[in-house]
C-alpha positions as semicolon CSV with decimal commas, in nm:
position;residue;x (nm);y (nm);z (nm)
1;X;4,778;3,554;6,883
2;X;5,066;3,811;6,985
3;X;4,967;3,980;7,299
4;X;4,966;4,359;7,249
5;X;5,234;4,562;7,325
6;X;5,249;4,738;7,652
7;X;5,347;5,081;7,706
8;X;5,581;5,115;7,969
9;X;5,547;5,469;8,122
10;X;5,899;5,682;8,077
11;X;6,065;5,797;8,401
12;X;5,992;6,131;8,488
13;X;6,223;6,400;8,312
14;X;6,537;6,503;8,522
15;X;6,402;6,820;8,715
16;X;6,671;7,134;8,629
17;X;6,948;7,213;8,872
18;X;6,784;7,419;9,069
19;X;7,001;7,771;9,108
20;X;7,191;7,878;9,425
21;X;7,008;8,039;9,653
22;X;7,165;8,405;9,663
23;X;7,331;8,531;9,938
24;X;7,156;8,744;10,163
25;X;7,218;9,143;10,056
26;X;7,328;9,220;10,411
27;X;7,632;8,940;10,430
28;X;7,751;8,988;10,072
29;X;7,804;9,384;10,163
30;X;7,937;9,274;10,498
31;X;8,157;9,047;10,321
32;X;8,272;9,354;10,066
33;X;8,349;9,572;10,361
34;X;8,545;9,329;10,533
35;X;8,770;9,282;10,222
36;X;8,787;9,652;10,110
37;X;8,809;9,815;10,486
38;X;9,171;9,964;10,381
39;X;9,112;10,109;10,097
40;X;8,769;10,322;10,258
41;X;8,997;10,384;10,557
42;X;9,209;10,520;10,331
43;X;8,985;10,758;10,144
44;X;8,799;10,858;10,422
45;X;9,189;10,945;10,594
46;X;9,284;11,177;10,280
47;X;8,927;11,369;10,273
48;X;8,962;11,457;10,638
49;X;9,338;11,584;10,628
50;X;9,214;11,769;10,314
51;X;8,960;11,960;10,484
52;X;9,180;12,060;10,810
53;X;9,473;12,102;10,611
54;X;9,449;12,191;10,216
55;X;9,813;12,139;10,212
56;X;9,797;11,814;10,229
57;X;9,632;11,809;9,807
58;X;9,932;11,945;9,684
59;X;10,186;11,786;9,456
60;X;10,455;11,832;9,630
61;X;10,302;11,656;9,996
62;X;10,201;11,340;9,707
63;X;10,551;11,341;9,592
64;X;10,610;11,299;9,997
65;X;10,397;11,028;10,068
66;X;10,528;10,840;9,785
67;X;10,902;10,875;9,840
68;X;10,812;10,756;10,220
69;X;10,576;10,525;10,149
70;X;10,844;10,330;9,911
71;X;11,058;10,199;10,230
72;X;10,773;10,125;10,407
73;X;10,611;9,939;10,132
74;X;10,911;9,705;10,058
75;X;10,971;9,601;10,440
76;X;10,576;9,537;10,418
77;X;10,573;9,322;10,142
78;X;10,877;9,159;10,323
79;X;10,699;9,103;10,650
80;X;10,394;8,955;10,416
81;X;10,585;8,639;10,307
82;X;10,646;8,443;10,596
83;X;10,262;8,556;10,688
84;X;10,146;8,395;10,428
85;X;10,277;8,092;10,502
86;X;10,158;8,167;10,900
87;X;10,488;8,251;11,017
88;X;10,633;8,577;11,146
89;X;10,986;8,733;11,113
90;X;11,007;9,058;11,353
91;X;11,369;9,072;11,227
92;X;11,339;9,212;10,916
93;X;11,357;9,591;11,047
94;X;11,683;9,514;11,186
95;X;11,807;9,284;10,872
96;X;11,735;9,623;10,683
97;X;11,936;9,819;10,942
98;X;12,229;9,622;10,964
99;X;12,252;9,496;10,599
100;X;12,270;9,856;10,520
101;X;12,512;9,961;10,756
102;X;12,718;9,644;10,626
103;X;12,670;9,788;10,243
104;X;12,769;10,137;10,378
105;X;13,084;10,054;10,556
106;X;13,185;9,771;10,282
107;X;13,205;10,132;10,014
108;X;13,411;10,355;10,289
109;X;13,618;10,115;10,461
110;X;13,699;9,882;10,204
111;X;13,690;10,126;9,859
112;X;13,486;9,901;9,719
113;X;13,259;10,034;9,419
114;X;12,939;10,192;9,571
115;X;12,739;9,906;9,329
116;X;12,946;9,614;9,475
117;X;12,927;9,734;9,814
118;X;12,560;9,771;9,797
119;X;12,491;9,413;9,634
120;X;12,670;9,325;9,939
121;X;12,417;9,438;10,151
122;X;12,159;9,305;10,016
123;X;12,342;8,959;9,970
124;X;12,404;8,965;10,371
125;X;12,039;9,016;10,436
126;X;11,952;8,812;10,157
127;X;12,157;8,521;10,363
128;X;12,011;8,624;10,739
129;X;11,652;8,571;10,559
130;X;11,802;8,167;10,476
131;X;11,906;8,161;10,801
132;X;11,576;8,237;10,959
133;X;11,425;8,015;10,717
134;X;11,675;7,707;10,835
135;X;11,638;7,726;11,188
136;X;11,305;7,781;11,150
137;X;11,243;7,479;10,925
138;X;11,531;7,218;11,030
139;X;11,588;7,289;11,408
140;X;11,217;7,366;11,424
141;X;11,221;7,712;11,659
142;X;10,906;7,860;11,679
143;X;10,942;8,141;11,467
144;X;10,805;8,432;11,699
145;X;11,124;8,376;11,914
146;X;11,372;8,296;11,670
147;X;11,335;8,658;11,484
148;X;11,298;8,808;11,792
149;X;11,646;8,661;11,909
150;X;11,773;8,738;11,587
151;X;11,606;9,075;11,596
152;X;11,786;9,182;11,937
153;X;12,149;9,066;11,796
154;X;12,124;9,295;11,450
155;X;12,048;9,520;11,672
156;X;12,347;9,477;11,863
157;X;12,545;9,424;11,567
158;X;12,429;9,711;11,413
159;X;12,557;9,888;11,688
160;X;12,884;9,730;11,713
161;X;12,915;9,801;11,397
162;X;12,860;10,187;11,415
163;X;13,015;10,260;11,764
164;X;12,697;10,462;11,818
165;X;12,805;10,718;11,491
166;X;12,640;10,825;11,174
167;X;12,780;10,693;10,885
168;X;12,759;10,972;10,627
169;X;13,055;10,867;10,378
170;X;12,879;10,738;10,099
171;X;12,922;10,809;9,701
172;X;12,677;10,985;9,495
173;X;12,607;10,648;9,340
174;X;12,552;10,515;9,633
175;X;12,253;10,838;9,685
176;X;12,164;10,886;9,395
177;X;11,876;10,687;9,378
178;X;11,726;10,869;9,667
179;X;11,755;11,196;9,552
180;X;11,713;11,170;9,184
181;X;11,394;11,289;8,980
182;X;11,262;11,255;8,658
183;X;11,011;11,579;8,552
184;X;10,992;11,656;8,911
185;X;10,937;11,315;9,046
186;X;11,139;11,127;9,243
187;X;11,261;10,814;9,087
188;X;11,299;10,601;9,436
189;X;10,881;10,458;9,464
190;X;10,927;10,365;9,111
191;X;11,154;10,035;9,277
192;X;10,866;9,981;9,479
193;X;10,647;9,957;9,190
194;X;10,893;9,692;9,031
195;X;10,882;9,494;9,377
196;X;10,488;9,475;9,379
197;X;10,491;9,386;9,024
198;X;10,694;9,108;9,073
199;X;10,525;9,011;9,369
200;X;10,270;8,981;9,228
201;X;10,355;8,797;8,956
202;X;10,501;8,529;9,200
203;X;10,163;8,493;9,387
204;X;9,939;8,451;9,121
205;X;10,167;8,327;8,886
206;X;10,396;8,112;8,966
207;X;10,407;7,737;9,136
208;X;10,598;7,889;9,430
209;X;10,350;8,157;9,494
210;X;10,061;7,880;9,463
211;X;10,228;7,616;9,715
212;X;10,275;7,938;9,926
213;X;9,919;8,014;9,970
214;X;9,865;7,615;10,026
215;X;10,120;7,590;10,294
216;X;9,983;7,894;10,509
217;X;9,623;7,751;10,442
218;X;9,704;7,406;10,599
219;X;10,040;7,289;10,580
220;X;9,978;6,907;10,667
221;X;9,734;6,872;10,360
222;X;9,987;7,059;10,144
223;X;10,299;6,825;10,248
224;X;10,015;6,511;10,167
225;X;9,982;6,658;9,828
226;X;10,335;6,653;9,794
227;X;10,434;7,000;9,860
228;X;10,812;7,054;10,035
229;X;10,677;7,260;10,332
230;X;11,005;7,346;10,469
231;X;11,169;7,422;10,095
232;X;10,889;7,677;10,062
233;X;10,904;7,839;10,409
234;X;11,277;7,866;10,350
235;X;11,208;8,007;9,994
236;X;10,959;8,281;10,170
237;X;11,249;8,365;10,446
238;X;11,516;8,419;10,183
239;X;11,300;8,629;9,944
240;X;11,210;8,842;10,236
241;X;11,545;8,921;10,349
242;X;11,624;9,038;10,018
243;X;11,347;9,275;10,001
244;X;11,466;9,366;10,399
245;X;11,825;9,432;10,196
246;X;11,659;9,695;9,926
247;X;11,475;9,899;10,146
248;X;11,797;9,927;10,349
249;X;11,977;10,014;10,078
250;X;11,680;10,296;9,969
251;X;11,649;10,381;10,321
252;X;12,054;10,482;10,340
253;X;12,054;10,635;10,004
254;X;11,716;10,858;10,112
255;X;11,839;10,941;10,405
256;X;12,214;10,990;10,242
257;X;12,325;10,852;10,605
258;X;12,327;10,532;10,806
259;X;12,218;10,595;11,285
260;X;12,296;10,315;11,521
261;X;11,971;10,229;11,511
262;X;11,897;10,227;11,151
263;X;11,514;10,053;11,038
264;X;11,409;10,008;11,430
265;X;11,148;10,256;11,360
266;X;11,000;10,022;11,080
267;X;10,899;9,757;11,296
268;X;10,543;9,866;11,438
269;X;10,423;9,985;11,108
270;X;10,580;9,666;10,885
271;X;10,345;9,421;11,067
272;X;10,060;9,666;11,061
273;X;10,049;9,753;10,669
274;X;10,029;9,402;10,529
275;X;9,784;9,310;10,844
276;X;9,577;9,601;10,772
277;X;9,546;9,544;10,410
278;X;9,437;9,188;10,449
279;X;9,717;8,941;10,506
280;X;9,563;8,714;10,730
281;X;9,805;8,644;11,029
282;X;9,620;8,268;11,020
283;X;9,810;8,204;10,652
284;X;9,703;8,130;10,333
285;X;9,516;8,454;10,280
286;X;9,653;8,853;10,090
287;X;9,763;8,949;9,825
288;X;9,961;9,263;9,706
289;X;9,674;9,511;9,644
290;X;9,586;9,488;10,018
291;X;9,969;9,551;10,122
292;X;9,975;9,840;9,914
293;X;9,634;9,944;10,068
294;X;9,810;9,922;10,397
295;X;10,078;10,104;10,284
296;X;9,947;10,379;10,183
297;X;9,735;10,401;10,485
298;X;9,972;10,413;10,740
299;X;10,178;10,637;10,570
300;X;9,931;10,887;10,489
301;X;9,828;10,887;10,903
302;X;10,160;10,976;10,946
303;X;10,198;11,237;10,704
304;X;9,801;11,391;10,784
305;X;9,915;11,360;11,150
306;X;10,236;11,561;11,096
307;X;10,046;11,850;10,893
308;X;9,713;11,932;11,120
309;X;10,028;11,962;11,377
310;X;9,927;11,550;11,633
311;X;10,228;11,590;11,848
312;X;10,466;11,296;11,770
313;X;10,448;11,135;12,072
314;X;10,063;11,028;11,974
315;X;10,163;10,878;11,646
316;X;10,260;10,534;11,818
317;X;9,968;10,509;11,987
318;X;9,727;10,548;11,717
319;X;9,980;10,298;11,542
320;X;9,953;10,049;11,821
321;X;9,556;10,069;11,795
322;X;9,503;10,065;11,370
323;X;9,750;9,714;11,465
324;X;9,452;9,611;11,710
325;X;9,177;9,696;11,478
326;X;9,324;9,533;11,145
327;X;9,384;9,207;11,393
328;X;9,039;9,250;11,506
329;X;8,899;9,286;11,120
330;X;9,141;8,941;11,033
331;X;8,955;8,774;11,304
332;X;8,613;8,846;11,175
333;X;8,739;8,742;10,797
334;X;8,832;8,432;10,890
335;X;8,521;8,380;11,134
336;X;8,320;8,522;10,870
337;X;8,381;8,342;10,579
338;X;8,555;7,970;10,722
């Protein structure tokens, strides 16, 4: 006789994935503030020069801040690059200085057409940029006192180059891009717009802008992984002394003129915008948004500051300390969220 079948019990049913537990209400909108601090800044900046000043609303003061913000904005998206990839070039203010001065006097000295004369320019700063990027890569200076060194001699050369004079003799070509409008609005920020279109494009798009947010975020595992660290620092270097070429050439056509010490002014406020709008000095961390966040915020202090009548003299000051803060604020991002 066949024994009866037994019945094995069947194993318990897998138990659901049980969901993430949520994030507590007070980090997440810690964790928004942290990310969006520029932009509230910002709007908090514009209500309060409203109210002392109505001026400051008009179309014409907009039309302002754009036109001055577009300089600005392309030595800041400059000065982002090698962040990103946690270097620093404090040169770039002076690449933009001397580059132009080089474009200027290539047009008056030489007769060369104001378009040729500016493409070489930018092709000089274009080339210090590689430069930076080589020494910084294949001699392996640290790259605080390489730009710095590098800084000080455009400076010179800038200098040298002027014999302490304005340079005024430049075509309407050469100006015409910093004077010209279209319905009443200046055609110079619309090159800015290109540049952060393209940059961003390059971050988010491209292999280059990916292996540039993996070198700044940890450059060992990134070389591991196959990554040429020193082919994309170098690529970051060159790209940024192009952009340092542009807003030297917008700068002199803006102006219409070309000081012995052309783009100096730049330097405070070309660390602080990308800093301020969230390009971590640590690497690996911003994007374009927050750049143009900064921007706009530093420009409009200056511009609110000039119309409720700050004396001049405070306006470095209160640049020096939004530099402290945003460094503070990139400190508690990282801390916060690593």
């Amino acid at each position: 006789m066949k024994p009866a079948a037994v019945s094995l019990p069947s194993p318990p049913a897998a138990t659901a994935a049980q969901p993430a537990a949520p994030k507590p209400v007070g980090r997440s909108v810690t964790g928004w503030v942290l990310h969006n601090v520029v932009w509230i800044w910002l709007i908090a900046l514009v209500v309060l020069f409203g109210v002392f000043n109505p001026y400051f609303f008009t179309l014409f003061n907009l039309q302002n801040i754009m036109v001055q913000a577009t300089v600005l904005g392309m030595i800041g998206l400059a000065v982002s690059l090698p962040l990103l990839v946690a270097e620093i070039d404090l040169s770039l203010p002076a690449n933009l200085g001397f580059s132009s001065a080089i474009g200027a006097l290539a047009y008056s000295n030489l007769e060369l057409p104001w378009f040729v004369a500016m493409l070489a320019g930018v092709g000089v700063a274009t080339l210090i940029g590689f430069f930076n990027g080589l020494c910084i890569t294949k001699l392996r200076m640290v790259s605080l006192i390489e730009t710095l060194a590098m800084m000080i001699i455009l400076e010179g050369s800038l200098l040298a180059l002027t014999q302490g004079r304005t340079i005024t003799s430049m075509s309407d070509g050469y100006t015409w891009i910093g004077q010209a409008t279209i319905g009443g609005w200046p055609v110079m920020p619309a090159i800015f717009v290109v540049a952060l279109v393209a940059m961003a494009v390059l971050l988010n798009r491209t292999i280059l802008g990916r292996s540039i947010y993996a070198v700044g975020g940890n450059a060992v595992a990134s070389n591991s992984a196959g990554i040429r660290v020193d082919r994309i620092k170098i690529a970051t270097y060159t790209i940024a002394g192009f952009l340092a070429g542009v807003a030297g050439f917008l700068l002199a056509s803006w102006q219409m003129a070309i000081t012995s010490n052309q783009g100096s002014s730049y330097l405070l406020y070309a660390i602080a915008a990308p800093i301020i709008g969230g390009v971590s000095v640590f690497g690996g961390r911003g994007n374009v948004v927050g750049v143009l966040g900064g921007v706009l915020l530093l420009t409009v202090i200056q511009v609110g500051l000039a119309i409720v009548n700050v004396p001049s003299f405070y306006v470095g000051m209160i640049g020096g300390f939004m530099i402290f803060i945003a460094v503070a604020i990139d400190a508690l991002r990282v801390r916060y969220f690593s």
